[in-house]
C-alpha positions as CSV (number, residue, x, y, z in Angstrom):
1,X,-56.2,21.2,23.7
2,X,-55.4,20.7,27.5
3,X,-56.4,24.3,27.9
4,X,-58.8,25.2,25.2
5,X,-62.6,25.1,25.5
6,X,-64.1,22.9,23.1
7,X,-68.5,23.6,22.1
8,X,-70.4,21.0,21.4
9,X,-72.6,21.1,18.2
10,X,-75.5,18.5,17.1
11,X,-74.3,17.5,13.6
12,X,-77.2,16.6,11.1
13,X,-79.4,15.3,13.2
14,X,-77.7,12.2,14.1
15,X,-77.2,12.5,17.8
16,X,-73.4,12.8,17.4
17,X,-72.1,16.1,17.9
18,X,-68.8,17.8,16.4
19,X,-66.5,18.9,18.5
20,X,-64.6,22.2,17.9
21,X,-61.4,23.8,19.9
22,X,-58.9,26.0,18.1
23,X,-56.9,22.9,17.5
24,X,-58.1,19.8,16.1
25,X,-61.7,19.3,14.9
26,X,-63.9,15.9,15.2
27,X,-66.5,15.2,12.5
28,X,-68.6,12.2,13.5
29,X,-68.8,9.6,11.2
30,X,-71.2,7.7,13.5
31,X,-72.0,6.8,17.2
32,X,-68.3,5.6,17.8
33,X,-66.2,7.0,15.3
34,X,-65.1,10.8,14.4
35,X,-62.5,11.7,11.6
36,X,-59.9,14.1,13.0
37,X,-58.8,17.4,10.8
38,X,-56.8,19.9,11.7
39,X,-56.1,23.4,9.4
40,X,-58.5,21.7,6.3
41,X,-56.6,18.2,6.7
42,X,-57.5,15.3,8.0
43,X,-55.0,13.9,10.3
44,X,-56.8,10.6,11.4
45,X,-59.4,9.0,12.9
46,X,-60.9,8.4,16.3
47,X,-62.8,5.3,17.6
48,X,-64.4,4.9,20.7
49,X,-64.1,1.3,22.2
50,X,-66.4,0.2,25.2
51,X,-65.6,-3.1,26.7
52,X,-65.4,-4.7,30.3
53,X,-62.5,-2.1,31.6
54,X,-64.6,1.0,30.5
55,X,-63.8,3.4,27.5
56,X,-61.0,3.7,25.3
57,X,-60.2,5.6,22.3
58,X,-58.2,4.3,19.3
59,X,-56.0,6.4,17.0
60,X,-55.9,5.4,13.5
61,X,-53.6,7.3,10.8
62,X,-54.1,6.6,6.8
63,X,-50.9,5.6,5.6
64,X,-50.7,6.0,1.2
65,X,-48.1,2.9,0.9
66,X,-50.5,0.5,2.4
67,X,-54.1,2.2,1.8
68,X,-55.3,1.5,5.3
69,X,-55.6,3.3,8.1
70,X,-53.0,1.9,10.7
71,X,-54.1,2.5,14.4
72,X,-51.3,4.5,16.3
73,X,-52.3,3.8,19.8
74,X,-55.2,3.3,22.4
75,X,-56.0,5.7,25.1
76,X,-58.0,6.0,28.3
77,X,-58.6,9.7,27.3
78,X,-60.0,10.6,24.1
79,X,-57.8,14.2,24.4
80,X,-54.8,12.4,24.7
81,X,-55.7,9.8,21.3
82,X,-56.2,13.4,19.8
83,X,-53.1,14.8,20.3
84,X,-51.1,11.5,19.4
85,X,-52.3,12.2,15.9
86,X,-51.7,15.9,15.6
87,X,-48.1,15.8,16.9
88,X,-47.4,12.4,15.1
89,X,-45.9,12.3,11.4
């Protein structure tokens, strides 16, 4: 995604907006909070946290044997939480 242009479209009305590349898509969920699909599949899903040392981004990935989503790592850049779930298994 490093290279690819990405459009912004408003989703339903609620303020969020999708984001689209050739890679990975986000479909908001809410203010904070997109679920990340790539091909038809979603891969995960992408929080934004604000606190006192700015913005951060968490990756979560559902895993079947526990039936949670289990975050994968936080990030200062939400591109970077984004490719963290599309390149891990």
């Amino acid at each position: 995604m490093s290279t690819q242009t990405m459009e912004r479209s408003e989703h339903r009305g609620t303020g969020a907006a999708a984001v689209r590349s050739t890679g990975p898509t986000l479909v908001p969920l809410g203010d904070a909070r997109w679920r990340v699909v790539l091909n038809g599949r979603i891969i995960g899903h992408l929080d934004e946290l604000r606190g006192d040392g700015g913005v951060r981004y968490r990756a979560s990935r559902y895993r079947r044997a526990t039936a949670a989503l289990v975050a994968v790592g936080d990030f200062s850049r939400r591109r970077d939480a984004i490719e963290t779930l599309r390149y891990a298994r």
